[in-house]
C-alpha positions as MATLAB code, in Angstrom:
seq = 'XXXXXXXXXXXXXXXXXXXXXXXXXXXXXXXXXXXXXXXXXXXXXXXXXXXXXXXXXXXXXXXXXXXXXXXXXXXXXXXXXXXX';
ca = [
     -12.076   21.563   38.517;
     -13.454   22.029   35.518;
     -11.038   21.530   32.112;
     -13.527   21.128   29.510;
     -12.092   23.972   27.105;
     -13.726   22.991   24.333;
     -10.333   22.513   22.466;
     -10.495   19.594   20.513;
      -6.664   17.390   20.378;
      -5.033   16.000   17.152;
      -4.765   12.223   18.582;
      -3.153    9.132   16.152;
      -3.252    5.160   16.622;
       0.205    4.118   18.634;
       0.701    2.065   15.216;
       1.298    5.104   13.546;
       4.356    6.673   15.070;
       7.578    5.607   14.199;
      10.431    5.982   16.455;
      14.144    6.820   15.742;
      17.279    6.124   18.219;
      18.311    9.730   18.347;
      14.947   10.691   19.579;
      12.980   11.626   16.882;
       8.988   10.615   16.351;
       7.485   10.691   12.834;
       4.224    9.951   11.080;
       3.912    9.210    7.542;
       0.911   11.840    6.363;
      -0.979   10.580    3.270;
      -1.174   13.881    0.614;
      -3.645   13.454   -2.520;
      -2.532   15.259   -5.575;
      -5.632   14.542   -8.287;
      -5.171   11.262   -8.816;
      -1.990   10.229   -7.441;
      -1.918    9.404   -3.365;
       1.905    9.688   -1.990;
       3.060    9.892    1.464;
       5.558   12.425    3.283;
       7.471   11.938    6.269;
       6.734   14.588    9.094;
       7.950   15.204   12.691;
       5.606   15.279   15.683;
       5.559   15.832   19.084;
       3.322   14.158   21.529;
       2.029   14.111   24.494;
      -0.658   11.926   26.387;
      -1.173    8.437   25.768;
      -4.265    6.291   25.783;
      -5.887    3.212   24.928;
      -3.473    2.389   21.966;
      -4.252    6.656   21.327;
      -1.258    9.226   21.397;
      -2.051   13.104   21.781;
      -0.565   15.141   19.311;
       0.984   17.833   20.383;
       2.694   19.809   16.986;
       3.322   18.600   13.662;
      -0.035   17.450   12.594;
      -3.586   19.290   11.672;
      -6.747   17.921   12.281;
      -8.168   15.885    9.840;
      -5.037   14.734    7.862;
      -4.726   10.966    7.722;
      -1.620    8.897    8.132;
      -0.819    5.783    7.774;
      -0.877    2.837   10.274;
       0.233   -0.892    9.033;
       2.965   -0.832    6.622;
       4.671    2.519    7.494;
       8.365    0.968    8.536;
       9.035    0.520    4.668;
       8.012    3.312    3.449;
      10.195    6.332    1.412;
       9.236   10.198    1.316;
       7.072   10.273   -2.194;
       5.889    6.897   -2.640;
       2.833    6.295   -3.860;
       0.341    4.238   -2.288;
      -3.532    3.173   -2.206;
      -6.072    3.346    0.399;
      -7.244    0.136    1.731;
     -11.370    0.238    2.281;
];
């Protein structure tokens, strides 16, 4: 069977999920607004996982980074810098 569709998934590093008791999953999503880089929480859903890869299912778009070290301290708004 054949299930190449040609659909391409939203996938994130493991690192980057966090996980709440009551169930929820979040990602912190980096936004650029001229010259200032903040971060906002958002809620995903997800599906497969893979080699340290999770499928997202909603809640993300393709191409929108998010963080992965450092995201347990983090507060809606708060500015931070790219590392290289």
């Amino acid at each position: 069977m054949d299930l190449d569709t040609g659909a391409r998934d939203v996938v994130v590093s493991r690192d980057a999920l966090i996980r709440y008791p009551d169930g929820r999953i979040t990602v912190w999503v980096v936004q650029n607004d001229g010259d200032k880089t903040s971060v906002t929480e958002r809620r995903v859903e997800i599906g497969l996982a893979f080699d340290g890869l999770v499928q997202v299912l909603s809640g993300l778009k393709e191409g929108e980074r998010v963080v992965v070290r450092g995201n347990e301290s983090l507060r809606e708004g708060q500015a931070v810098q790219l590392a290289s």
